[in-house]
N, C-alpha and C positions, 0 to 999 in steps of 0.2 A: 290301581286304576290309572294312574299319572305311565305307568311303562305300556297299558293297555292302547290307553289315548296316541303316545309318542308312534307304536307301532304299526297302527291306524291310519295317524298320517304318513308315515313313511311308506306302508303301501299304496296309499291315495297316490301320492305321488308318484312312486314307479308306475304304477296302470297306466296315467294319464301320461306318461312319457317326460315329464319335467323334468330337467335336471338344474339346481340351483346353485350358482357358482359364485362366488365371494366378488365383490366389484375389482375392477383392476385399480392398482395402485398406479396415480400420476404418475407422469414421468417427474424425475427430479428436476428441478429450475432452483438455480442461484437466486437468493433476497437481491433487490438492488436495494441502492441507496448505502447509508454511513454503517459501521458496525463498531465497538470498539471494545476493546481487552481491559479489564484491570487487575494489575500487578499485586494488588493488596487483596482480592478474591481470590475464590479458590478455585481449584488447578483448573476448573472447565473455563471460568471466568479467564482464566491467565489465555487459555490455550484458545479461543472462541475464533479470534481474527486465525489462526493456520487451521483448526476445523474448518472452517468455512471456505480456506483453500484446496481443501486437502479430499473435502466432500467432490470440490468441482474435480480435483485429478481424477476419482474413482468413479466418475458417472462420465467419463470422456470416451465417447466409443475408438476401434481402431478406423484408421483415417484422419483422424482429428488433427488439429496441433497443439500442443502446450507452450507457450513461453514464458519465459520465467528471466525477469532481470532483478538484479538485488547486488546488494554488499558486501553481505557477510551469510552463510550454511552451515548450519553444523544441526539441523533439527532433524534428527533419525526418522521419525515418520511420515516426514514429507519426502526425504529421500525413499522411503519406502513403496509411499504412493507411486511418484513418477516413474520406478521403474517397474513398478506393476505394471504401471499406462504405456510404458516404453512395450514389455513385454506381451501386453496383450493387442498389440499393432497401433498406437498410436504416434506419432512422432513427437519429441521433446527437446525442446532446443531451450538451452540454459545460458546465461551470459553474466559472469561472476565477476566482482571487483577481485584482481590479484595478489591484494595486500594481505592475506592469510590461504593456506592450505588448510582442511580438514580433513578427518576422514569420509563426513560426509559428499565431501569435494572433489576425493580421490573415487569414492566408490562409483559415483555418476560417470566421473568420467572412464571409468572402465565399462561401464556399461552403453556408454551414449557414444565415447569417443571423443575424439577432437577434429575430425575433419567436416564437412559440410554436405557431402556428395545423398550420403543416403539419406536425408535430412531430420536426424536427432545426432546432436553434438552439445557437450559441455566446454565454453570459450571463454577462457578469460583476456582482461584489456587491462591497463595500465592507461593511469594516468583520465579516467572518466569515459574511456573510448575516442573523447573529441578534443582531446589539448597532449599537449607535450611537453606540458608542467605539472609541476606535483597536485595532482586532482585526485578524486571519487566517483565512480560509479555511484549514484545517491538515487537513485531513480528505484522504486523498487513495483512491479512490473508483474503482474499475473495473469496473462490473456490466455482463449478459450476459443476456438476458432468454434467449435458444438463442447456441451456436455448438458448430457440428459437431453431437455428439450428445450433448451435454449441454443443460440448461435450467437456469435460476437461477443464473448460476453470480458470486460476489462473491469480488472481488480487495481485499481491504483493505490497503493499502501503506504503507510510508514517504516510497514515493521515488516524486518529481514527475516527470511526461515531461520532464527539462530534464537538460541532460549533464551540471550539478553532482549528480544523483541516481544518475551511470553512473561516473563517473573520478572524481569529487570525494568520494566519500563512501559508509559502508556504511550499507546498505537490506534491506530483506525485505517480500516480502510471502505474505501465508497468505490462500489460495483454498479457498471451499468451492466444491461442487458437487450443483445436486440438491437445495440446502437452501432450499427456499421460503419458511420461517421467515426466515433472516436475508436472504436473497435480496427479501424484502417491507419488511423493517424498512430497509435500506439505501436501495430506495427511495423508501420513503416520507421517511426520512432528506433525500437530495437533492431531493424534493417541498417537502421541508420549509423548506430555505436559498432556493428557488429564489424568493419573491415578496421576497427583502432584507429583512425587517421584526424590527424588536427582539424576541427573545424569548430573554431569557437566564437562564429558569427553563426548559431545555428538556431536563434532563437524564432518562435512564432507562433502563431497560436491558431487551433481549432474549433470551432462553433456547430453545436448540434444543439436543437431547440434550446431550452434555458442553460448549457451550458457550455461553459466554455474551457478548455485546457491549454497550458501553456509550455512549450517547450526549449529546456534550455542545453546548452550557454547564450549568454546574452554579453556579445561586445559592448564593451564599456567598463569603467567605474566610476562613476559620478552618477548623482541623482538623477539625469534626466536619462540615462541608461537603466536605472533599478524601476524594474516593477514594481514591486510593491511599495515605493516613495510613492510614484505615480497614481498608484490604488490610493496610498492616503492622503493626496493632495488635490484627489476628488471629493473627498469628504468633507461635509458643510457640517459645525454645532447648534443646537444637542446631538449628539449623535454616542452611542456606545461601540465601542470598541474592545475586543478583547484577543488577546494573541498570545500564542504558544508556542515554543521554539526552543530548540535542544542548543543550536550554536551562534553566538553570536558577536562580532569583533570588532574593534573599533573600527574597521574600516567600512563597517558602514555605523557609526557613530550617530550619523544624520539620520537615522532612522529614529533613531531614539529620540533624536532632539526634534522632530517631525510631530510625534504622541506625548513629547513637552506641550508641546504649542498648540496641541490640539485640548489634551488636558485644559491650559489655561484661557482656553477661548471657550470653555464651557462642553464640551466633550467629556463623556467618562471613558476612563482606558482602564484597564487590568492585564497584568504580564506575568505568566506565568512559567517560568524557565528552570533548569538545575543548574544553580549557583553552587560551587564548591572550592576546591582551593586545592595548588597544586595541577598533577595532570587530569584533574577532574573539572577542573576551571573553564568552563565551555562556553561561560557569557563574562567577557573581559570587564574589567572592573570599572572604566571609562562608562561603559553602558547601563552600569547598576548604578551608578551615583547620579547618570543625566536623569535616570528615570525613576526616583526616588526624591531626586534634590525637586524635581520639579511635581511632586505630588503625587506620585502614579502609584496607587496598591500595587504590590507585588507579591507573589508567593513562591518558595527556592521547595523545591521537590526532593532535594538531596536529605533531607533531615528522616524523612518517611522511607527509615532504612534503607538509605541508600539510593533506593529507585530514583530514576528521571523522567522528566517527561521528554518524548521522543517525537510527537505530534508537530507539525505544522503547520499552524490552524490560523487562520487571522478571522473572526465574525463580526461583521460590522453591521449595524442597525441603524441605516440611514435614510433620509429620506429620498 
């Protein structure tokens, strides 16, 4: 009865000429807002922040642009992706700190090139792009001129295409979408590193509805040249404070001694960094002791096998 019935309708239907077709599938759109990796989860967890880049490389139609600035490459399947996107007419332009070769590093650039003319190239810079002293490229840079059906779309991150940015360490990145403001600013940003020449007065910032991005070098060394002194010497107690950061030196010391003083005016602070020892040593000892002697919880991320935290986070809950 149940095959009688099925066959019944499906001639109902052919008579009346209907043909019923399955709904289309969205076009892809990148999540905006924060996303973040954890190195103690498993592999999807580790690997969430490059899926989520890796999604935007394979829904980029040809035409498009890809950029990409970062530190450190060595993750095979994003190298994989871009030169899918390369090969299927999109353009990819790459901008790599030059303090390591890969092979990931070598492969792009066999396929991308190094010149500028047809516009996909893999470039590397020395020394941050913008100084002519021992710097880093630290910017790490995922823009999207379309993919799927979004346009503009900027992936600002922590964590490098390289598997210490997947299993080694916690990362995040926060994607706009649609925001042509910072979506212009970011490239021009990467226009900006891309001829290597000294300019370490380059700091400034851009503002699109509630947000705002900053871009550096920042002439100066003294507190009234550091941002983020500035952020904390806008802050009034009660207020919480909580801040995450992979590197940190005495020479900015006064940072530390900044979330002393706020600590003891009635402020809560928490600092969460990888303290270690030796050339793992990446928050100087001057700054573990300002901010310890003066009450500050801390938590060292090096004990949790290794891992560190890579994030650089500051959240304030002020009024």
């Amino acid at each position: 009865m149940r095959k009688l019935f099925r066959a019944v309708v499906a001639l109902s239907v052919l008579a009346l000429g209907v043909v019923i077709v399955p709904p289309a599938q969205a076009a892809y759109t990148p999540a905006a807002g924060a996303t973040f990796n954890d190195p103690t989860g498993s592999r999807s967890q580790q690997t969430v922040l490059m899926d989520q880049i890796i999604a935007a490389v394979n829904n980029v139609p040809a035409g498009s642009v890809i950029r990409v600035v970062a530190y450190s490459f060595d993750y095979q399947p994003m190298a994989n992706a871009l030169i899918k996107a390369h090969d299927r007419g999109a353009q990819v332009r790459l901008l790599i700190d030059s303090h390591a070769s890969t092979h990931q590093i070598r492969l792009l650039k066999n396929e991308l090139g190094t010149g500028t003319s047809d516009g996909s190239y893999l470039r590397t810079c020395k020394y941050s792009c913008m100084s002519n002293k021992a710097s880093f490229i630290h910017s790490k840079l995922y823009l999207f001129s379309r993919t799927g059906g979004a346009k503009y779309v900027s992936m600002n991150s922590s964590a490098n295409p390289a598997e210490t940015g997947i299993s080694k360490s916690w990362n995040n990145t926060y994607t706009t979408v649609g925001d042509k403001t910072l979506y212009d600013a970011n490239v021009d940003n990467f226009n900006d590193m891309l001829p290597d020449k000294t300019n370490t007065d380059y700091y400034h910032t851009v503002e699109s509805g509630n947000l705002k991005e900053y871009f550096f070098p920042r002439a100066g060394s003294t507190k009234k040249s550091d941002t983020l002194y500035n952020i904390l010497n806008d802050v009034s107690c009660p207020s919480t404070i909580k801040l995450t950061t992979y590197f940190w030196t005495s020479a900015r010391l006064y940072l530390a001694e900044k979330l002393t003083a706020l600590q003891k005016a009635g402020c809560h602070v928490e600092v969460i960094y990888p303290d270690g020892s030796g050339d793992q040593n990446t928050v100087y000892a001057a700054v573990t002791a300002e901010l310890r002697d003066g009450g500050i919880p801390t938590w060292n991320t090096r004990p949790v096998a290794g891992l560190y935290v890579h994030n650089k986070v500051i959240l304030i809950d002020d009024t």
